[in-house]
Biopython code that builds the backbone (N, CA, C, O; Angstrom):
import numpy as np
from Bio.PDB.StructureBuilder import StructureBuilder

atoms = [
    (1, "UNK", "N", (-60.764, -55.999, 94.466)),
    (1, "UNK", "CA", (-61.539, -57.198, 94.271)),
    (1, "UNK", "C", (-63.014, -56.860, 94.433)),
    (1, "UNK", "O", (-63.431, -55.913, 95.099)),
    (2, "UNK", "N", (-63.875, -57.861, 93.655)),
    (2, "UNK", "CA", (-65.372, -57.611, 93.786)),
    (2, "UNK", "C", (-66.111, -58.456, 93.918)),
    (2, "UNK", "O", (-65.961, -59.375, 93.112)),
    (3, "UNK", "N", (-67.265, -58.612, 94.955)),
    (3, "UNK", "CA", (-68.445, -59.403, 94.418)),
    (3, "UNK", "C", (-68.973, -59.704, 93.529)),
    (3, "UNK", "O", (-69.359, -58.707, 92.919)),
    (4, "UNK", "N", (-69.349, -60.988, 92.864)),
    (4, "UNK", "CA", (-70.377, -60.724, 91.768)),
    (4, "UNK", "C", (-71.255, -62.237, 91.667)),
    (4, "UNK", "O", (-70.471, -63.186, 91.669)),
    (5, "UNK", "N", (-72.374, -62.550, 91.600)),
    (5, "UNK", "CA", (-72.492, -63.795, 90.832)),
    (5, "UNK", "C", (-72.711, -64.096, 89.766)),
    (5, "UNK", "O", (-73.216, -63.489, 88.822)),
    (6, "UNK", "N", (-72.171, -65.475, 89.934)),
    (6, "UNK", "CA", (-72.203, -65.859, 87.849)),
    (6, "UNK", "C", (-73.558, -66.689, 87.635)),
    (6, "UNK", "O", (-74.079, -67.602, 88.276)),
    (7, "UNK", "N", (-73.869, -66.080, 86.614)),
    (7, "UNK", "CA", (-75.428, -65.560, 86.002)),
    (7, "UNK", "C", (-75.516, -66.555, 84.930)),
    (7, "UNK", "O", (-76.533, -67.210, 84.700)),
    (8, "UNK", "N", (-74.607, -66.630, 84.397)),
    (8, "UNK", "CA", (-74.337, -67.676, 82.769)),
    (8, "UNK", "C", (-73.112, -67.786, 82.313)),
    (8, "UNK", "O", (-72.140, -67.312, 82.900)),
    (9, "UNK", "N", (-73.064, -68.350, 81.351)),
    (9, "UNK", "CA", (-72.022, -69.085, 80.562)),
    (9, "UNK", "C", (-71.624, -68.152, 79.475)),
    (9, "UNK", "O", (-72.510, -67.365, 79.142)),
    (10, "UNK", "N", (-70.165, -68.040, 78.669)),
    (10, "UNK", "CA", (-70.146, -67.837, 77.254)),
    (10, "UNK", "C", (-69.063, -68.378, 76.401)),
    (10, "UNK", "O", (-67.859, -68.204, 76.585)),
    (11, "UNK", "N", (-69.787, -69.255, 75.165)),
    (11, "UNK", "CA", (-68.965, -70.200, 74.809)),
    (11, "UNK", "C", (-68.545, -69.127, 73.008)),
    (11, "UNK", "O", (-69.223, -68.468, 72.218)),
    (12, "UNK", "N", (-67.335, -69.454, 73.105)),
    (12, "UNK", "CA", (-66.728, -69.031, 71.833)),
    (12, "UNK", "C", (-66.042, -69.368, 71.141)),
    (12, "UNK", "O", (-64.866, -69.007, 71.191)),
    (13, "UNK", "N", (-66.466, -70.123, 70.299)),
    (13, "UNK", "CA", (-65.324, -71.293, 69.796)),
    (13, "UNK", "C", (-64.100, -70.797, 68.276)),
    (13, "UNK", "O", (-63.240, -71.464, 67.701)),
    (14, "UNK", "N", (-64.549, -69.440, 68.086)),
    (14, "UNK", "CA", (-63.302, -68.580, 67.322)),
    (14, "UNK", "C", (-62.854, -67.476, 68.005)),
    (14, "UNK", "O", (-63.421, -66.393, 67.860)),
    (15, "UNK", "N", (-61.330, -67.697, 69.174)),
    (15, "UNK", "CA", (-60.759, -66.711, 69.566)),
    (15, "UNK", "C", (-59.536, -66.955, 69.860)),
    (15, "UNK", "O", (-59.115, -68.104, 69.994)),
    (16, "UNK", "N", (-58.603, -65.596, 70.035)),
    (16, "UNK", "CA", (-57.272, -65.406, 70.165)),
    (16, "UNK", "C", (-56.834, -66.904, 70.816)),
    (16, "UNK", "O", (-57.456, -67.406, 71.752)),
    (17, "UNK", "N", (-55.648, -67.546, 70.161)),
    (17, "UNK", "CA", (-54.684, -68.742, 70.764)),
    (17, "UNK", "C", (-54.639, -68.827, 72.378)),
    (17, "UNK", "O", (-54.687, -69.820, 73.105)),
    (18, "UNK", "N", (-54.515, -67.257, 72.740)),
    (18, "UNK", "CA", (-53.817, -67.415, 73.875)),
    (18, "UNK", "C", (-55.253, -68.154, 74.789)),
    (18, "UNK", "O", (-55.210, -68.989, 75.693)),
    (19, "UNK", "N", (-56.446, -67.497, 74.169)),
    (19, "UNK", "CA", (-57.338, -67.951, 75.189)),
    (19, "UNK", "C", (-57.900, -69.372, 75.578)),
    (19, "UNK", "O", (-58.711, -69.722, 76.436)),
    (20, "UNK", "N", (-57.011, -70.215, 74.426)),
    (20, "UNK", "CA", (-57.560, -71.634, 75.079)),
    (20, "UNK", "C", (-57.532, -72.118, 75.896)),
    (20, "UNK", "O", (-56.580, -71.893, 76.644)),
    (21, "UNK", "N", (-58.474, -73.027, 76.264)),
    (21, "UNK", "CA", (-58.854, -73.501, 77.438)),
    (21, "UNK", "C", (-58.961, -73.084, 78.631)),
    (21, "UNK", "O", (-58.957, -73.701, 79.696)),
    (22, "UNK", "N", (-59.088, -71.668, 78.327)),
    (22, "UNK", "CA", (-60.454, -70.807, 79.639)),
    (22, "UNK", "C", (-61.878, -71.249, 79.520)),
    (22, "UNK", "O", (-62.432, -71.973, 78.693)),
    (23, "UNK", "N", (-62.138, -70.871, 80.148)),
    (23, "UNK", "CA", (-63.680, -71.095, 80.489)),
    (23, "UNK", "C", (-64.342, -69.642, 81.169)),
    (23, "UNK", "O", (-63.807, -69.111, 82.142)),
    (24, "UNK", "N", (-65.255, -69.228, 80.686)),
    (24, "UNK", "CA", (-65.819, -68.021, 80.834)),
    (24, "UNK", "C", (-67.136, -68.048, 81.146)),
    (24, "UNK", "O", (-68.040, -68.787, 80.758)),
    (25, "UNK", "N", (-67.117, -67.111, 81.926)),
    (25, "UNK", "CA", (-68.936, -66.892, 82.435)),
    (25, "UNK", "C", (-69.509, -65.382, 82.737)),
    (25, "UNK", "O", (-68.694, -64.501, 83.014)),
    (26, "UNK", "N", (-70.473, -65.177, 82.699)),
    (26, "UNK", "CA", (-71.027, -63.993, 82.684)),
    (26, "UNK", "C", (-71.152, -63.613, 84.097)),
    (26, "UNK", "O", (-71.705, -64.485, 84.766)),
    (27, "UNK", "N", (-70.705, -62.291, 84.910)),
    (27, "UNK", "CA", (-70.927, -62.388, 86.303)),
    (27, "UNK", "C", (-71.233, -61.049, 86.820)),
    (27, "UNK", "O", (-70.347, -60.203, 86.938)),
    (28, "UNK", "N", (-73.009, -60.728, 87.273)),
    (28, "UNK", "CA", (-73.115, -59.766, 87.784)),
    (28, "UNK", "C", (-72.551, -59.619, 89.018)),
    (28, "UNK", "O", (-72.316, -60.563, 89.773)),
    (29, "UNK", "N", (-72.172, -57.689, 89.410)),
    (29, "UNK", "CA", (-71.261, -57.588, 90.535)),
    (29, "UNK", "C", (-72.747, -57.300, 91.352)),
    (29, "UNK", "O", (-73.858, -57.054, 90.883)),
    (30, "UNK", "N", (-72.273, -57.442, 92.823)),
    (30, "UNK", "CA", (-73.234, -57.299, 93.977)),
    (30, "UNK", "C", (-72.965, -56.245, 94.615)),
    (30, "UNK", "O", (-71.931, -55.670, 94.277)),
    (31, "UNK", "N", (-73.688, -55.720, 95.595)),
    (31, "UNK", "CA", (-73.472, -54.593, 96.276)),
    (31, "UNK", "C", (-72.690, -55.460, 97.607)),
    (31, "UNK", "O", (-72.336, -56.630, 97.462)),
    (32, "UNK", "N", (-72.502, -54.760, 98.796)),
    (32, "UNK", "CA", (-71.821, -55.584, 100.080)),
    (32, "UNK", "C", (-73.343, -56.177, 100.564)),
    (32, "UNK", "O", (-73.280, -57.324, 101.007)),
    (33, "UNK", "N", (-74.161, -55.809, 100.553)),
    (33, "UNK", "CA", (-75.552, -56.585, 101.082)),
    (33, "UNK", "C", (-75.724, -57.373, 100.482)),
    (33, "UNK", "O", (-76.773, -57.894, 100.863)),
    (34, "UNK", "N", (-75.026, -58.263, 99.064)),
    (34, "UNK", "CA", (-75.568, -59.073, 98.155)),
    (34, "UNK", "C", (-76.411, -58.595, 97.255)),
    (34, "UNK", "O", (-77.000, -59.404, 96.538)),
    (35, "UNK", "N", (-76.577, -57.602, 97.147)),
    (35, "UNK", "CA", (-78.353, -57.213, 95.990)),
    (35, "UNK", "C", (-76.953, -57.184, 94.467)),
    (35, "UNK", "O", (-75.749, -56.966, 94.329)),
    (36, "UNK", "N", (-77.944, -57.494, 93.781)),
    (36, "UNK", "CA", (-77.584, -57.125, 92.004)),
    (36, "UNK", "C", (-77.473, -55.377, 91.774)),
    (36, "UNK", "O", (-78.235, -54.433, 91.982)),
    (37, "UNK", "N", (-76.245, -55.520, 91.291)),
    (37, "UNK", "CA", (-76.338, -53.880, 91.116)),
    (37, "UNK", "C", (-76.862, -53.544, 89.354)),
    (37, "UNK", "O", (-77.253, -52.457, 88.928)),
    (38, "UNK", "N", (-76.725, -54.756, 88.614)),
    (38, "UNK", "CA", (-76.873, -54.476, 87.102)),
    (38, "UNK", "C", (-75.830, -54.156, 86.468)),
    (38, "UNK", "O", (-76.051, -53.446, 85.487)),
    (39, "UNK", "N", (-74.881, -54.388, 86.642)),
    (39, "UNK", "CA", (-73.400, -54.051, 86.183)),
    (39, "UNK", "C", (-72.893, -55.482, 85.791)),
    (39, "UNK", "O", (-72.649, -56.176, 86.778)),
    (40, "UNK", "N", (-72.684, -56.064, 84.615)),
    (40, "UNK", "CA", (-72.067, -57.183, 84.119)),
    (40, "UNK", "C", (-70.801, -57.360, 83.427)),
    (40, "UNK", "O", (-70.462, -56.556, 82.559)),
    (41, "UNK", "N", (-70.066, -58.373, 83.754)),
    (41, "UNK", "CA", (-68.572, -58.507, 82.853)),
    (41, "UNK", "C", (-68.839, -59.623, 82.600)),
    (41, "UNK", "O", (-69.795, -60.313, 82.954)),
    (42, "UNK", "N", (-67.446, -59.973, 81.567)),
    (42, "UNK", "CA", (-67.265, -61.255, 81.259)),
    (42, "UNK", "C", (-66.181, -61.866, 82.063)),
    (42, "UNK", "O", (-65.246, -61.066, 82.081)),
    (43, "UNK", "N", (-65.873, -63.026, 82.791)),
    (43, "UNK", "CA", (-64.982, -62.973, 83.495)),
    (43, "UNK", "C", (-64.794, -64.324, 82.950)),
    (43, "UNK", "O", (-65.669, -65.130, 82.632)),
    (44, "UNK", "N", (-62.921, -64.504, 82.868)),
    (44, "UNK", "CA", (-62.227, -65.890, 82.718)),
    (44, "UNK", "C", (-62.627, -66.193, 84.361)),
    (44, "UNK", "O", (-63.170, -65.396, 85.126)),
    (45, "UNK", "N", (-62.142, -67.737, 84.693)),
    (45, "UNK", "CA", (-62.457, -68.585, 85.280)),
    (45, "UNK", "C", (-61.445, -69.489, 86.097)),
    (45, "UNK", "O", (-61.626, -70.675, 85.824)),
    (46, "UNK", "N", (-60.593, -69.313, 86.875)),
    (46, "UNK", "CA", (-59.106, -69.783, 87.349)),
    (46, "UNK", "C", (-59.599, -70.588, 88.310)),
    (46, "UNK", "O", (-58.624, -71.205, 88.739)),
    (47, "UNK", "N", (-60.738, -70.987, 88.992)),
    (47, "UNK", "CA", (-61.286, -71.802, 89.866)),
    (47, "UNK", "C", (-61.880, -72.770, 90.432)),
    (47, "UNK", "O", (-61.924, -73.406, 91.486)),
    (48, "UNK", "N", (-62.639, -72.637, 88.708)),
    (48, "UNK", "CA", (-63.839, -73.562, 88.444)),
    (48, "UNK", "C", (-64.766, -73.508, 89.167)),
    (48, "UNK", "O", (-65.156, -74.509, 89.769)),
    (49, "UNK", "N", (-65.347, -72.315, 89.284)),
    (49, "UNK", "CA", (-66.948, -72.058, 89.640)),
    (49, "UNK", "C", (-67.949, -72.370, 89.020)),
    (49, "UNK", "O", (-67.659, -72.481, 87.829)),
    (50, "UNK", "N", (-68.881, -72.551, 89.194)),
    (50, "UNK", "CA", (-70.380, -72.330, 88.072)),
    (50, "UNK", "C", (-71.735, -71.356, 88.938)),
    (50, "UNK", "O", (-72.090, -70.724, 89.932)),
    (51, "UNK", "N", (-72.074, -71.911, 87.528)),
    (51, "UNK", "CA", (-73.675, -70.408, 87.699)),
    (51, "UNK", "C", (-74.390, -70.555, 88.881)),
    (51, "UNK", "O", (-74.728, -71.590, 89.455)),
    (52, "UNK", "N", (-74.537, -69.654, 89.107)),
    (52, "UNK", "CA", (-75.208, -69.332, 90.242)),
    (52, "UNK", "C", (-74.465, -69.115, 91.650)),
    (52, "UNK", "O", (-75.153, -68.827, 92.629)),
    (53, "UNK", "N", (-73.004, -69.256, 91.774)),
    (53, "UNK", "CA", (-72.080, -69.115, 92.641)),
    (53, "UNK", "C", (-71.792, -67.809, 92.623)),
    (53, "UNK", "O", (-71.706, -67.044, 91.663)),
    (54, "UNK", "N", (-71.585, -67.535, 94.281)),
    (54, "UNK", "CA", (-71.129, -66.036, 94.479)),
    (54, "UNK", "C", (-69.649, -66.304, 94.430)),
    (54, "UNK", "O", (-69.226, -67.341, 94.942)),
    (55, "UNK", "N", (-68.626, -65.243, 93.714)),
    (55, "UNK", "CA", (-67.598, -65.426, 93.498)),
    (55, "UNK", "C", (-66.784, -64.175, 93.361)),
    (55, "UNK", "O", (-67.171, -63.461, 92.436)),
    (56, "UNK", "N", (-65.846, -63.761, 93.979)),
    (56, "UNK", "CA", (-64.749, -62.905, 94.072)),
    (56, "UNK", "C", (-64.241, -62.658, 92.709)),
    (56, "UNK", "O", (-64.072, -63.619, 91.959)),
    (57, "UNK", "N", (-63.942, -61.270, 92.265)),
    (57, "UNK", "CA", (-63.081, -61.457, 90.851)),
    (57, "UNK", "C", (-62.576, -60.518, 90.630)),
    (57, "UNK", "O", (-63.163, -59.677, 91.311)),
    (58, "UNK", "N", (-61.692, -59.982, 89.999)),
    (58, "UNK", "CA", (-60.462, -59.062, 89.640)),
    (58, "UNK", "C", (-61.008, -58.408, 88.464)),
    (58, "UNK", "O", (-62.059, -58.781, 87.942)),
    (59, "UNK", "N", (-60.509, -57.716, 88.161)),
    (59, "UNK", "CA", (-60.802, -56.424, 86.922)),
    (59, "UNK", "C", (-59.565, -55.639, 86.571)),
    (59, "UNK", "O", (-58.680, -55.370, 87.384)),
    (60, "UNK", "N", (-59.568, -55.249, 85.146)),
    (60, "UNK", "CA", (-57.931, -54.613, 84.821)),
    (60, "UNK", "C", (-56.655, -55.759, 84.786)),
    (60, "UNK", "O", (-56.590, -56.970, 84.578)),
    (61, "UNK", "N", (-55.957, -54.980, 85.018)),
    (61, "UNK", "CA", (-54.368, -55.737, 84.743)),
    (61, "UNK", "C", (-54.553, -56.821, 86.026)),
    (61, "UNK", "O", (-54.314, -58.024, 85.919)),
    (62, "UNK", "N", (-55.006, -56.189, 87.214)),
    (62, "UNK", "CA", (-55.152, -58.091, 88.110)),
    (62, "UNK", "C", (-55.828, -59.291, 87.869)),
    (62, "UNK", "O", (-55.997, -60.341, 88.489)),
    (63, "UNK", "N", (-56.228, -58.747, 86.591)),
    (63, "UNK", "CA", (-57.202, -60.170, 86.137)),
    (63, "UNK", "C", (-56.110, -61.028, 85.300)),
    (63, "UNK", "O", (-56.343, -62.111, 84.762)),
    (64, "UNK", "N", (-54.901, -60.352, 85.294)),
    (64, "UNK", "CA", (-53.617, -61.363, 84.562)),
    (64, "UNK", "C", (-52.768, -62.140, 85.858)),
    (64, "UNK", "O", (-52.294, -63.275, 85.903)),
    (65, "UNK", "N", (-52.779, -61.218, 86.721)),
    (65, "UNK", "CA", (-52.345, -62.789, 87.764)),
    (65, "UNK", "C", (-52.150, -63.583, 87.998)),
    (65, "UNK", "O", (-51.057, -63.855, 88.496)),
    (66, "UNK", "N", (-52.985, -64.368, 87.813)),
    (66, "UNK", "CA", (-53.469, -66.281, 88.116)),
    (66, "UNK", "C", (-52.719, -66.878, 87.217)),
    (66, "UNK", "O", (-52.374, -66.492, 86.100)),
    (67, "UNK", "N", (-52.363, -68.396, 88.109)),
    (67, "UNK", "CA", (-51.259, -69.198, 87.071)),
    (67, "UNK", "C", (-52.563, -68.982, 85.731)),
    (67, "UNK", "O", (-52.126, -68.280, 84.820)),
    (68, "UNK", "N", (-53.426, -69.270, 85.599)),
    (68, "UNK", "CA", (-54.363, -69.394, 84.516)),
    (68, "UNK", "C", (-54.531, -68.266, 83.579)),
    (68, "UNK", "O", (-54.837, -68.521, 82.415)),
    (69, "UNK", "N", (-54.366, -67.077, 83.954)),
    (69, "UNK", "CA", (-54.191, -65.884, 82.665)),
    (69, "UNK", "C", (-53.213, -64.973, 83.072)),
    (69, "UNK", "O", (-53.353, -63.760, 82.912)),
    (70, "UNK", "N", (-52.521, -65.333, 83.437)),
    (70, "UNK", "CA", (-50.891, -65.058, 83.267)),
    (70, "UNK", "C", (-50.217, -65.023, 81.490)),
    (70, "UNK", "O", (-49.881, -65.896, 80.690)),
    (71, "UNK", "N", (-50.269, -63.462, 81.472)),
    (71, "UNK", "CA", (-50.057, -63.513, 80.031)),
    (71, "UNK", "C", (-50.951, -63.654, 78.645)),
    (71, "UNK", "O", (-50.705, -63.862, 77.457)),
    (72, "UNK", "N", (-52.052, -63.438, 79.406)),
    (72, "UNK", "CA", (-53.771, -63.893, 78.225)),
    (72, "UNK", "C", (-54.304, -62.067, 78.630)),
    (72, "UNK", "O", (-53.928, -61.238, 79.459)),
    (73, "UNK", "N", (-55.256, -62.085, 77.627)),
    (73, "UNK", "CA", (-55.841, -61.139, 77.275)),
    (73, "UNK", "C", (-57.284, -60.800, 78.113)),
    (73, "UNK", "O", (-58.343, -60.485, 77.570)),
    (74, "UNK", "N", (-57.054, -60.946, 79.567)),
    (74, "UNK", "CA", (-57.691, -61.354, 80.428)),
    (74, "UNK", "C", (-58.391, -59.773, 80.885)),
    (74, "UNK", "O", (-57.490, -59.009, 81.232)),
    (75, "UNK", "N", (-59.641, -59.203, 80.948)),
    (75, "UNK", "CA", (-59.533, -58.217, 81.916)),
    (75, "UNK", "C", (-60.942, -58.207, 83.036)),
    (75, "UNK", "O", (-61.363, -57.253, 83.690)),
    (76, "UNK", "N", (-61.431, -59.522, 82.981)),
    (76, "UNK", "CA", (-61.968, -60.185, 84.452)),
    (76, "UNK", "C", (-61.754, -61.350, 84.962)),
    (76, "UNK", "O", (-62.331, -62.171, 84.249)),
    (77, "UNK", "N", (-61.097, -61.975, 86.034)),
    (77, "UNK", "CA", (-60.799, -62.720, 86.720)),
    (77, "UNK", "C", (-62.063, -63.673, 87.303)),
    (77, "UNK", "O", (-63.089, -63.007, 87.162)),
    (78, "UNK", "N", (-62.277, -64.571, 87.715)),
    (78, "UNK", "CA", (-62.762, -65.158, 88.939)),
    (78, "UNK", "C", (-61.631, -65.525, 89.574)),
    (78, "UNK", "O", (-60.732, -66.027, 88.900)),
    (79, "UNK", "N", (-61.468, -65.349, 90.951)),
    (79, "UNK", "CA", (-60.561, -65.611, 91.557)),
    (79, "UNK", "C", (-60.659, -66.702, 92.836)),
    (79, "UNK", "O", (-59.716, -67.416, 93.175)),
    (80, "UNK", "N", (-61.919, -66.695, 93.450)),
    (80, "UNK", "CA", (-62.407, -67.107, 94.734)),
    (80, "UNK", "C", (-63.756, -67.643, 94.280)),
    (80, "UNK", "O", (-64.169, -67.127, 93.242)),
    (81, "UNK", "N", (-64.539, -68.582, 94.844)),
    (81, "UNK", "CA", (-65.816, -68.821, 95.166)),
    (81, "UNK", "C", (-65.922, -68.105, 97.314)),
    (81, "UNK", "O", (-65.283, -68.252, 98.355)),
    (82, "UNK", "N", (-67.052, -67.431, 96.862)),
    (82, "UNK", "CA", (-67.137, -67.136, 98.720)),
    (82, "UNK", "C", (-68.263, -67.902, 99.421)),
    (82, "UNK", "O", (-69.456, -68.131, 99.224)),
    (83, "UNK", "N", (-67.437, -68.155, 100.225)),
    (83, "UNK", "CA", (-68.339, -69.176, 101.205)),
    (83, "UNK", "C", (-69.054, -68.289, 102.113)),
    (83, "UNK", "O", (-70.206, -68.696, 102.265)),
    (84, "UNK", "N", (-68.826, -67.327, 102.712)),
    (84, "UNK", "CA", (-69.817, -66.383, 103.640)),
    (84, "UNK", "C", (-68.674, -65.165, 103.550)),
    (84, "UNK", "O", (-67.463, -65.146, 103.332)),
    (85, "UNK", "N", (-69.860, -63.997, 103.876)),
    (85, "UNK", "CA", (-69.248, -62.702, 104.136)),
    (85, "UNK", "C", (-70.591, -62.011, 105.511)),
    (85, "UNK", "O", (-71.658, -62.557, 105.792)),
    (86, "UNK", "N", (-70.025, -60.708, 106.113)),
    (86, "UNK", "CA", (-70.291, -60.615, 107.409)),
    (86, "UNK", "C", (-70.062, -58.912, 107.387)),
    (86, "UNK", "O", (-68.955, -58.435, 107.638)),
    (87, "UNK", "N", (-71.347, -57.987, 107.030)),
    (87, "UNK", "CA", (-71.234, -56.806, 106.659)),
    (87, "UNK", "C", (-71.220, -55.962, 108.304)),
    (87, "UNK", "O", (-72.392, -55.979, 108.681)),
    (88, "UNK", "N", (-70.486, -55.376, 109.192)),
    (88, "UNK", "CA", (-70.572, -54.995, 110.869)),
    (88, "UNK", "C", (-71.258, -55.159, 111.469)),
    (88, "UNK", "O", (-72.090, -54.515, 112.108)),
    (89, "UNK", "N", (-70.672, -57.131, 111.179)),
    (89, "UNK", "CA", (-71.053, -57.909, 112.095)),
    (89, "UNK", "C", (-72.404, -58.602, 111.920)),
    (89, "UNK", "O", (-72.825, -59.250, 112.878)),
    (90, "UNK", "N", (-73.216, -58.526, 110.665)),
    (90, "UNK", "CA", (-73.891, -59.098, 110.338)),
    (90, "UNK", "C", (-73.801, -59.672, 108.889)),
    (90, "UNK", "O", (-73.608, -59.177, 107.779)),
    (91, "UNK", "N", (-74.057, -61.117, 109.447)),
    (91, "UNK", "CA", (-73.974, -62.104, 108.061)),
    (91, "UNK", "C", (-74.827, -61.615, 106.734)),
    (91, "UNK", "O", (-75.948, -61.106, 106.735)),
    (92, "UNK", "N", (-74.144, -61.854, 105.816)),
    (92, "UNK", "CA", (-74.547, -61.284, 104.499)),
    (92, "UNK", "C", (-75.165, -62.486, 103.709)),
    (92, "UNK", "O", (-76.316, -62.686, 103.320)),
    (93, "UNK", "N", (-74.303, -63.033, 103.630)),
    (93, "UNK", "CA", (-74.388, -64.690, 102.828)),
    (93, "UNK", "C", (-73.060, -65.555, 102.971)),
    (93, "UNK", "O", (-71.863, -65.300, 102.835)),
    (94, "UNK", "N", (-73.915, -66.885, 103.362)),
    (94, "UNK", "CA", (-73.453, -68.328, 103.600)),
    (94, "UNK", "C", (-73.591, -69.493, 102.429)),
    (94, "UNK", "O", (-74.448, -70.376, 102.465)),
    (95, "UNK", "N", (-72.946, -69.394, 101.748)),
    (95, "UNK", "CA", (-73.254, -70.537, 100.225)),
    (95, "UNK", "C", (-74.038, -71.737, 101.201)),
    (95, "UNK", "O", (-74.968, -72.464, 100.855)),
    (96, "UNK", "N", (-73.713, -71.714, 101.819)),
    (96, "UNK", "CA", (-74.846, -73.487, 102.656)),
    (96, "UNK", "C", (-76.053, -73.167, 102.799)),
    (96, "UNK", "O", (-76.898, -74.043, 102.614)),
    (97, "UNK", "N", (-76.472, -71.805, 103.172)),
    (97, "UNK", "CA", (-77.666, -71.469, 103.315)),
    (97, "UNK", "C", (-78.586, -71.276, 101.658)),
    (97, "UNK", "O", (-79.710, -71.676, 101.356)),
    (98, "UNK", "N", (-77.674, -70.592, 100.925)),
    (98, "UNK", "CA", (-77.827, -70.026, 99.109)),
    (98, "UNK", "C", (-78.315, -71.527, 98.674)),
    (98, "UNK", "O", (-79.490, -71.756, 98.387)),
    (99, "UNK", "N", (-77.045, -72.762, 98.651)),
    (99, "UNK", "CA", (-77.383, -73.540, 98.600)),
    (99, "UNK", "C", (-78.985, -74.677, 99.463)),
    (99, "UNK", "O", (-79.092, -75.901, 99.396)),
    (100, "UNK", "N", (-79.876, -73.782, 100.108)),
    (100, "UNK", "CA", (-80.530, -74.620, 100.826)),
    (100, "UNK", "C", (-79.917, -75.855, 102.033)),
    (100, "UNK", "O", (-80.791, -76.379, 102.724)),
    (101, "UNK", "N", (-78.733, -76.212, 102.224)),
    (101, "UNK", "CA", (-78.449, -77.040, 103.186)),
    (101, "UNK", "C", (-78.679, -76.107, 104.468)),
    (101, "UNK", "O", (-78.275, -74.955, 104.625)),
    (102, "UNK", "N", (-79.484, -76.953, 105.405)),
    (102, "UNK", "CA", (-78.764, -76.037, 106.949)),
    (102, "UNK", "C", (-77.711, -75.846, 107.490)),
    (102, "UNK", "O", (-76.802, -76.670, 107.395)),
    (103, "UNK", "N", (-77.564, -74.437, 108.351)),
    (103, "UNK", "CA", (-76.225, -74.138, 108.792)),
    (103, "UNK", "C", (-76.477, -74.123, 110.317)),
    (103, "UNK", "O", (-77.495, -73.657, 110.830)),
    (104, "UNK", "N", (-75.361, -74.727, 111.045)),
    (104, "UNK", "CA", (-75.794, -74.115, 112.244)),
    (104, "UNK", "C", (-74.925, -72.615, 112.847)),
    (104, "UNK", "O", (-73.819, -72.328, 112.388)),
    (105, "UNK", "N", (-75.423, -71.988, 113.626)),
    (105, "UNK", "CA", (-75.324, -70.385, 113.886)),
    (105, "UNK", "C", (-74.725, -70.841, 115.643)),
    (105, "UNK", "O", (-74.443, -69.955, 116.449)),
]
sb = StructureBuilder()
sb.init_structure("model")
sb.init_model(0)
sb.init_chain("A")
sb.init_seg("    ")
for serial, (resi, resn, name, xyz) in enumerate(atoms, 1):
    if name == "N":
        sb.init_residue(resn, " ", resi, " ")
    sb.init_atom(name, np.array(xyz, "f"), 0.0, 1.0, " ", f" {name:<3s}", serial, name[0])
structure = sb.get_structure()
């Protein structure tokens, strides 16, 4: 599994049967500190995330998994939206904070 956030959208309105009614987005992967590494996929969408969300996602044959591309021509997943991660013992990122709401510590 990998970090990545989703950056944008991609809409395609001529493709394979199987892929209807996915929803796809563009999602750079992160390093464990959060930084952009510059490495981009296209990833289906089993969660309903949107842009700008840090989000967990699969690659290869585990991107067929999910009741949602189970059997589709899938080879990136979103799997998770992450709410915080915690690199030894220090917080990495808190979506409440990403998001601007306060957190308390």
């Amino acid at each position: 599994m990998l970090l990545g956030k989703v950056v944008g959208t991609l809409v395609s309105t001529q493709k394979d049967e199987k892929l209807g009614g996915l929803k796809f987005f563009l999602v750079e992967r992160l390093d464990l500190r959060g930084a952009p590494t510059g490495v981009f996929v296209v990833a289906a969408d089993s969660v309903g995330a949107g842009v700008g969300e840090v989000v967990l996602y699969v690659s290869g044959s585990s991107a067929r998994y999910t009741a949602a591309t189970e059997g589709k021509p899938a080879d990136a997943t979103i799997l998770g939206i992450v709410d915080s991660w915690d690199l030894d013992g220090t917080l990495q990122y808190r979506k409440a904070e990403a998001d601007g709401a306060p957190t308390k510590r």
